[in-house]
MOPAC internal coordinates of N, CA, C and O (Angstrom, degrees):
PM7 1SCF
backbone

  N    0.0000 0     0.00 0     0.00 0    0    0    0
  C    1.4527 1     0.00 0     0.00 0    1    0    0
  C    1.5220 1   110.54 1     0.00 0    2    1    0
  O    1.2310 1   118.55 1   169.04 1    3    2    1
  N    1.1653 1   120.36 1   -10.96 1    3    2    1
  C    1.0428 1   119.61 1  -176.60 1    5    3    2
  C    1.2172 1   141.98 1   -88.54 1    6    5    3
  O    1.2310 1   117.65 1   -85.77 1    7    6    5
  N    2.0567 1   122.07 1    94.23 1    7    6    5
  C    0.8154 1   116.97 1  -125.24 1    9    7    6
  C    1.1656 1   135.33 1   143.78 1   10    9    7
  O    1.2310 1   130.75 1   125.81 1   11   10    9
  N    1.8578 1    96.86 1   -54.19 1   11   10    9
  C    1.7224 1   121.99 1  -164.66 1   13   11   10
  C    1.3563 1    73.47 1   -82.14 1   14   13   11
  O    1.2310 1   126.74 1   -19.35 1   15   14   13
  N    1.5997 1   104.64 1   160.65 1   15   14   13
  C    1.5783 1   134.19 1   133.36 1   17   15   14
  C    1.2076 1   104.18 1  -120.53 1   18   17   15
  O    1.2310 1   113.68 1   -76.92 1   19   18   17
  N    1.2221 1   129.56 1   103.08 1   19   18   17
  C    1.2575 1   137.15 1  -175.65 1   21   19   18
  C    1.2041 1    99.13 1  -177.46 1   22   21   19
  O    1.2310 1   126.13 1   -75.69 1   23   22   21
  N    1.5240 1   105.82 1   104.31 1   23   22   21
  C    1.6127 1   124.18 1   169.41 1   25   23   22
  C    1.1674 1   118.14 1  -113.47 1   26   25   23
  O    1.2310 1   108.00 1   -60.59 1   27   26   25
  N    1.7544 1   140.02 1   119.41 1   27   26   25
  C    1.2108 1   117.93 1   170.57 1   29   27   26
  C    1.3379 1   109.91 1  -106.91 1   30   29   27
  O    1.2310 1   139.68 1   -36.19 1   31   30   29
  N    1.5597 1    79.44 1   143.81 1   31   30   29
  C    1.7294 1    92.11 1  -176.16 1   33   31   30
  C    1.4082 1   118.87 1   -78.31 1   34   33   31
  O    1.2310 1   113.73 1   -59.34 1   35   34   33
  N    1.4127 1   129.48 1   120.66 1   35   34   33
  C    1.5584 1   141.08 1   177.48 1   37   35   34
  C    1.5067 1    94.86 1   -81.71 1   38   37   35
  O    1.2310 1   116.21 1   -93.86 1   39   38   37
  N    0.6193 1   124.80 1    86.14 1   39   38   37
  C    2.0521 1   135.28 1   161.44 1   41   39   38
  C    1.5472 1   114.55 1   -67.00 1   42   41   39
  O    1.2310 1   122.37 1   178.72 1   43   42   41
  N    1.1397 1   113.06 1    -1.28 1   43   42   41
  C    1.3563 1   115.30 1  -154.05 1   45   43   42
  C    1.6961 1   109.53 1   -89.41 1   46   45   43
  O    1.2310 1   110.51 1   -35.83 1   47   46   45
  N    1.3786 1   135.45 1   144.17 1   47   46   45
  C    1.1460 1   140.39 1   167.28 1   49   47   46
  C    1.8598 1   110.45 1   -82.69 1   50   49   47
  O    1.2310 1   127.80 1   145.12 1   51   50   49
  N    1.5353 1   102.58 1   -34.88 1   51   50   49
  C    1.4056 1    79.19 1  -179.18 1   53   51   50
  C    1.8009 1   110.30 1  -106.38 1   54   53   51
  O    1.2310 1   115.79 1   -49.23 1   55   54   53
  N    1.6034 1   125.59 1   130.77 1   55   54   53
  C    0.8790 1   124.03 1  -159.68 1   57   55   54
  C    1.8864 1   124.23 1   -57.88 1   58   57   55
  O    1.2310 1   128.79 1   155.46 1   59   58   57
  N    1.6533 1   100.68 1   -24.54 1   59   58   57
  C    1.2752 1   101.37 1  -169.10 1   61   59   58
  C    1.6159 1   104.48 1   -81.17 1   62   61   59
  O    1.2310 1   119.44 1   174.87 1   63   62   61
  N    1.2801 1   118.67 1    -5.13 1   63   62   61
  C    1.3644 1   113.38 1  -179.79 1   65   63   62
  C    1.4051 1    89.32 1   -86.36 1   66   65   63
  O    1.2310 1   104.76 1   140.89 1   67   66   65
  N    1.2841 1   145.76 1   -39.11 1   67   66   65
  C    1.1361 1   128.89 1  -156.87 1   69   67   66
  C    1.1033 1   108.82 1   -72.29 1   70   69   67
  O    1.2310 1   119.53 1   136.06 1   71   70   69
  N    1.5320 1   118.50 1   -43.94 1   71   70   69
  C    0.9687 1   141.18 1  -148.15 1   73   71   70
  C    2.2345 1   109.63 1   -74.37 1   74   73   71
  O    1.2310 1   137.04 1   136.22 1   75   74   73
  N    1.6711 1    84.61 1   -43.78 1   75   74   73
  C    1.8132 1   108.81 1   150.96 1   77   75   74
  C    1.3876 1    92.16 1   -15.92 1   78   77   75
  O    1.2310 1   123.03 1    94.36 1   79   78   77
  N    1.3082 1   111.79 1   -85.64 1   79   78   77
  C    1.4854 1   134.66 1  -121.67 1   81   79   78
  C    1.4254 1    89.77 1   -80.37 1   82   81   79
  O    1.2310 1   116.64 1   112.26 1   83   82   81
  N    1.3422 1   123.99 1   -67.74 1   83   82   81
  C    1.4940 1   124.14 1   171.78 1   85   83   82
  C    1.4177 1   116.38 1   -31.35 1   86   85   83
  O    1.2310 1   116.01 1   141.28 1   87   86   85
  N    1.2484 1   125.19 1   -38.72 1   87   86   85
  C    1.3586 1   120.50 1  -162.29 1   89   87   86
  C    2.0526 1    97.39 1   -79.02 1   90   89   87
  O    1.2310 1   131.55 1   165.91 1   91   90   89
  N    1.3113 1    95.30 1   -14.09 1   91   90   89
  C    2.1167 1    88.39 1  -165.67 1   93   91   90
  C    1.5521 1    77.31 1   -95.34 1   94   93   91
  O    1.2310 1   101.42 1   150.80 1   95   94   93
  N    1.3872 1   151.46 1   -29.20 1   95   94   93
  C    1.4585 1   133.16 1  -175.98 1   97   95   94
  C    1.6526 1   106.49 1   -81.46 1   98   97   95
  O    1.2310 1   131.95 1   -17.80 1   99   98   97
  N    1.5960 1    94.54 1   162.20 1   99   98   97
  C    1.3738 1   113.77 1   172.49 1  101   99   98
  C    1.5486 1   127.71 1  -112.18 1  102  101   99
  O    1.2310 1   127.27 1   -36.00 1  103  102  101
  N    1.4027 1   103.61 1   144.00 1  103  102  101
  C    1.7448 1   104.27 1  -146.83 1  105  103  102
  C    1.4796 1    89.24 1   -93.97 1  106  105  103
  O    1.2310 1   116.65 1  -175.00 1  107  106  105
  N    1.3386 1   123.96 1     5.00 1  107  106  105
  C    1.5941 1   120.71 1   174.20 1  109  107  106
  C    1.4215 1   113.50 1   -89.33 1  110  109  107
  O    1.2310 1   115.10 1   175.44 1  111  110  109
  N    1.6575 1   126.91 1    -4.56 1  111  110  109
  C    0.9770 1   116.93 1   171.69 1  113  111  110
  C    1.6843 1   116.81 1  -150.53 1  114  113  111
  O    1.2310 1   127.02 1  -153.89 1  115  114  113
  N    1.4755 1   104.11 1    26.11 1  115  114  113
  C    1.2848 1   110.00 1   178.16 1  117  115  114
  C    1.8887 1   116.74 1  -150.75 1  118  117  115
  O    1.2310 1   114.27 1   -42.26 1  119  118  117
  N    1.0677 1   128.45 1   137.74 1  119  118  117
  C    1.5881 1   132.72 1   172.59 1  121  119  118
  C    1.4497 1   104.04 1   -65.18 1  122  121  119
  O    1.2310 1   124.22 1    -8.13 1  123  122  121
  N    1.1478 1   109.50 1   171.87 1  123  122  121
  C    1.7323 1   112.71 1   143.90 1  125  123  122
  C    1.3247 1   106.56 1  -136.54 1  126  125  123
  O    1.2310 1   119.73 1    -0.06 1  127  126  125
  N    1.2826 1   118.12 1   179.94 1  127  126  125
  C    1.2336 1   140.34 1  -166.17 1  129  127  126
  C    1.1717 1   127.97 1  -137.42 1  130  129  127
  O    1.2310 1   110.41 1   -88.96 1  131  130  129
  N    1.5840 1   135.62 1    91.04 1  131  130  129
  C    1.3450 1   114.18 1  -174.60 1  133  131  130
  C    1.1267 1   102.48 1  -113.19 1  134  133  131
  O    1.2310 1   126.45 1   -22.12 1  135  134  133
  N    1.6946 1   105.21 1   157.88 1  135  134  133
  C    1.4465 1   124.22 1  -178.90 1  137  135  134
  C    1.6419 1   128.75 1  -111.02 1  138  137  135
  O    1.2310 1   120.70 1   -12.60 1  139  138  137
  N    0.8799 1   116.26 1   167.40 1  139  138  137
  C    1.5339 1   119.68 1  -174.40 1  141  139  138
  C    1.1416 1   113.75 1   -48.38 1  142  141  139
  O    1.2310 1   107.47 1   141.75 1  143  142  141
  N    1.2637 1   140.97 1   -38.25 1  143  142  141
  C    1.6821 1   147.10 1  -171.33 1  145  143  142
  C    1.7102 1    80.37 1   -67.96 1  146  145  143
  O    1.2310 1   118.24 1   103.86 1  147  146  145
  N    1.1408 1   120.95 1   -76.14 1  147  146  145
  C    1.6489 1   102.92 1  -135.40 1  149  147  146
  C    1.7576 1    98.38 1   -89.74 1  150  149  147
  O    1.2310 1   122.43 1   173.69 1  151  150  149
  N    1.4018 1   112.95 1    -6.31 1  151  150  149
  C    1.4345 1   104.36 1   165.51 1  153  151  150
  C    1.6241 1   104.46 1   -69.25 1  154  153  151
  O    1.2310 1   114.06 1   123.74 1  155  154  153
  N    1.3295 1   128.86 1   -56.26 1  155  154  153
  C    1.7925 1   137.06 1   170.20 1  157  155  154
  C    1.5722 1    97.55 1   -12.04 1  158  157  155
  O    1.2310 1   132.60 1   117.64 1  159  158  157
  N    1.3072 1    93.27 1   -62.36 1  159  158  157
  C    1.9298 1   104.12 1  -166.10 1  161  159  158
  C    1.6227 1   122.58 1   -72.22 1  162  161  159
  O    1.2310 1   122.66 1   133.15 1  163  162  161
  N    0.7069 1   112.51 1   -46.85 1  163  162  161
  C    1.6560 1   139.19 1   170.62 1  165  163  162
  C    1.2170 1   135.49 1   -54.00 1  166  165  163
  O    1.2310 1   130.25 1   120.42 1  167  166  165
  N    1.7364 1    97.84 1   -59.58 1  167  166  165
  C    1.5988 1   102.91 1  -163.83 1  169  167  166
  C    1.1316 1   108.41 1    93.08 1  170  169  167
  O    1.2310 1   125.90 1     2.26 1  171  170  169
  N    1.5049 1   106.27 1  -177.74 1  171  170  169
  C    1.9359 1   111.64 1   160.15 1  173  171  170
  C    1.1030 1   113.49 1   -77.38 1  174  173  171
  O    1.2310 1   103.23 1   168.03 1  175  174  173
  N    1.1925 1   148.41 1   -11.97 1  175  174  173
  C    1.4798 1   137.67 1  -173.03 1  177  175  174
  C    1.1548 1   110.24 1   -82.16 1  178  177  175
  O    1.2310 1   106.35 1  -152.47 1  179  178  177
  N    1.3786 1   142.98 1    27.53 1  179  178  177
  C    1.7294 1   131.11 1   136.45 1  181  179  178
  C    1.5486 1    89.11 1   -92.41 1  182  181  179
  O    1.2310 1   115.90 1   148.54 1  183  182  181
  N    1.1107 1   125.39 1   -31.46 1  183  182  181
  C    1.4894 1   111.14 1  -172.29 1  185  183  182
  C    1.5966 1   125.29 1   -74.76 1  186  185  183
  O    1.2310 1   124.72 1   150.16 1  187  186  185
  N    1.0842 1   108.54 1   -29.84 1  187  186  185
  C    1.8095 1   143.71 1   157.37 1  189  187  186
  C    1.7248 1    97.73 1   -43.40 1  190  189  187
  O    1.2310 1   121.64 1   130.51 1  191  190  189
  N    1.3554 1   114.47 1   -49.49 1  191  190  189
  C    1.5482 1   120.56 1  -168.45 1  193  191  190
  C    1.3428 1   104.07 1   -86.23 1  194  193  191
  O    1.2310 1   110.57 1   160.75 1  195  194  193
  N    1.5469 1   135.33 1   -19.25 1  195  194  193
  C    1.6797 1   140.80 1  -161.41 1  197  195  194
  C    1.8463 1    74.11 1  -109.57 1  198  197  195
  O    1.2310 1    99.03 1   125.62 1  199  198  197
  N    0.8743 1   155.31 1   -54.38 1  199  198  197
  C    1.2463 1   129.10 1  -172.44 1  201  199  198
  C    1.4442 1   115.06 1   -73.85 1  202  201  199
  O    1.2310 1   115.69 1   132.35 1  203  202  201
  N    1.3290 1   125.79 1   -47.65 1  203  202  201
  C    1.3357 1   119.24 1  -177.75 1  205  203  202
  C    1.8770 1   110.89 1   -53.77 1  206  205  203
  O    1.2310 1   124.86 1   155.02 1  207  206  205
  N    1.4759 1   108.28 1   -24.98 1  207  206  205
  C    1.5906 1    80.82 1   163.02 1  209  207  206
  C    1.3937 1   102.27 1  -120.32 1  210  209  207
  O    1.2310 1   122.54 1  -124.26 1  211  210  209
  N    1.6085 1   112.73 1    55.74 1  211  210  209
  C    1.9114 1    88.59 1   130.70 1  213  211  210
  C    1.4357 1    87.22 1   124.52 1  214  213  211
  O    1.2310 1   122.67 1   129.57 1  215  214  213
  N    1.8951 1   112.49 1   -50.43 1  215  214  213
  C    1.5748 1   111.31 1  -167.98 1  217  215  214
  C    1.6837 1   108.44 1   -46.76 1  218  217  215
  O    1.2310 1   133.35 1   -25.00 1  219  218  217
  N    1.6958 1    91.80 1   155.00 1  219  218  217
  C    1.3400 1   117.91 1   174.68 1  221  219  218
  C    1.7882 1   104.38 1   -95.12 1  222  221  219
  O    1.2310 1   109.41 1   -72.57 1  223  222  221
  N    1.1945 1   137.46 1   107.43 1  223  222  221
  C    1.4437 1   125.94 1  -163.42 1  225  223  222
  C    1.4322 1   114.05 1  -131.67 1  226  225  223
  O    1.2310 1   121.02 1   -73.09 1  227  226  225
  N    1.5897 1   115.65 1   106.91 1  227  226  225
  C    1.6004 1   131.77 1   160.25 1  229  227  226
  C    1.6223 1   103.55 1   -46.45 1  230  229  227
  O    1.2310 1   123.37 1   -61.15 1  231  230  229
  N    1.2570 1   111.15 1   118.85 1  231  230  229
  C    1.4419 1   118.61 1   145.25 1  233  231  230
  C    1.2987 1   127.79 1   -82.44 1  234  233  231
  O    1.2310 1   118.40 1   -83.57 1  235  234  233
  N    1.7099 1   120.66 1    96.43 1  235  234  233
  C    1.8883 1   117.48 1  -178.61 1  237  235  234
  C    1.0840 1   101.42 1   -71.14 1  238  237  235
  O    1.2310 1    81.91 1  -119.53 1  239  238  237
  N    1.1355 1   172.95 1    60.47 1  239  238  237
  C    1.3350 1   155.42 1  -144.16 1  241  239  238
  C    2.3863 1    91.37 1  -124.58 1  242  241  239
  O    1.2310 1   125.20 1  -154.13 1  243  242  241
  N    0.9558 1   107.62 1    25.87 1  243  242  241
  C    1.3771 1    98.69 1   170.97 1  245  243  242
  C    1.5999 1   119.50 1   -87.08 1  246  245  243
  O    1.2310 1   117.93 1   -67.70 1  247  246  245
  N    1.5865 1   121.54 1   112.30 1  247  246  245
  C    1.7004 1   100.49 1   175.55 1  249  247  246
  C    0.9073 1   109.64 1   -69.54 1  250  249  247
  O    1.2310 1   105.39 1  -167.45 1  251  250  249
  N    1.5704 1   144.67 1    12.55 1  251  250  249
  C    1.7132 1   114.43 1   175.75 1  253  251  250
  C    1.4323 1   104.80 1   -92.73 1  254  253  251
  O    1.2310 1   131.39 1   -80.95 1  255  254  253
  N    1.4571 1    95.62 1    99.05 1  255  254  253
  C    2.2469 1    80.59 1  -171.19 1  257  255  254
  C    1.9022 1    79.86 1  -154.55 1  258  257  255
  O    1.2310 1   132.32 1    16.32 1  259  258  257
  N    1.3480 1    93.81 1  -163.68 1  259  258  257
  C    1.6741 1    90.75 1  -145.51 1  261  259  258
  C    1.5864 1    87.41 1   -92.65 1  262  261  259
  O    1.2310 1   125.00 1   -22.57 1  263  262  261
  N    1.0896 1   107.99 1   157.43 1  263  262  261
  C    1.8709 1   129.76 1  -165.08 1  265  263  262
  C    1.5749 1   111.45 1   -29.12 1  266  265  263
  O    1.2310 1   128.33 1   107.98 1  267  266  265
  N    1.1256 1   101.56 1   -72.02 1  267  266  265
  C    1.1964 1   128.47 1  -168.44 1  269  267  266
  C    1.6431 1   101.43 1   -52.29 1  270  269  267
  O    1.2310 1   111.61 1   146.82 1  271  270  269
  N    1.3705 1   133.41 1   -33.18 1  271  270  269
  C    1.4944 1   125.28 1   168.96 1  273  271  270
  C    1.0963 1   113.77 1   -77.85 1  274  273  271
  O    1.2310 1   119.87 1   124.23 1  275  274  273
  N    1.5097 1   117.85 1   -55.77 1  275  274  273
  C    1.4212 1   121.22 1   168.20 1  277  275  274
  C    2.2229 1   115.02 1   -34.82 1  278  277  275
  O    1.2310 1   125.68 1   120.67 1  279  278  277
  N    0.9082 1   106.68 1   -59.33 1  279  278  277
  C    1.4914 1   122.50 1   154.45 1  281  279  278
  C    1.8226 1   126.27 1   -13.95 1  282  281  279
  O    1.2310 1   142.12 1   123.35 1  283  282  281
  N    1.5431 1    74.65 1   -56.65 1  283  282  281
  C    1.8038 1    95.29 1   174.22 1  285  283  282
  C    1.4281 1   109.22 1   -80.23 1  286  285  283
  O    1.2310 1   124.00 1   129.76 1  287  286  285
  N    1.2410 1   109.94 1   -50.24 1  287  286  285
  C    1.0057 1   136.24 1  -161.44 1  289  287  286
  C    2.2497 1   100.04 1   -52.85 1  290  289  287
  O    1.2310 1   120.97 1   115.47 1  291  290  289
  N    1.1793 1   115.75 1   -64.53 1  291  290  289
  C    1.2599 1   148.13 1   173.97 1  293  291  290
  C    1.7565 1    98.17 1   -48.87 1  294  293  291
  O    1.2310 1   120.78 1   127.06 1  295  294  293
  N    1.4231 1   116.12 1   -52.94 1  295  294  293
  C    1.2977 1   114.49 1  -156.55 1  297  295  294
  C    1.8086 1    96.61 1   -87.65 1  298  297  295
  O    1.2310 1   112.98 1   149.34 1  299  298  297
  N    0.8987 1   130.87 1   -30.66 1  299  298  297
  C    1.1024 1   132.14 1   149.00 1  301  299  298
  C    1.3811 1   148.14 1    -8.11 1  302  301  299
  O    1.2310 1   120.10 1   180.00 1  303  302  301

């Protein structure tokens, strides 16, 4: 990882889609990113699972962000 700037963003509310997606990337050359919707839903334990293999992982979890996340974020 060291090196990459390459974060993908998990946008996702429901964790197993995110979680999909994480599992086909590689934690040797990419971050992830999770956001407030699917942390709301979840918890840490998709995030618990992106570290145990390897990912480097941003927590967005800020509500001051533009409507429409906050939105998700809330309905969640």
């Amino acid at each position: 990882m060291a090196g990459s700037k390459v974060i993908i963003a998990l946008d996702f509310a429901n964790p197993m889609r995110a979680l999909a997606l994480a599992d086909r990337l590689d934690p040797r050359v990419c971050a992830l990113k999770v956001g407030q919707e699917m942390f709301v839903v979840a918890g840490p334990e998709p995030v618990r699972w992106m570290v145990q293999r390897g990912f480097r992982v941003f927590l967005d979890l800020k509500f001051h962000d533009i409507p429409n996340t906050v939105a998700q974020a809330c309905a969640a």
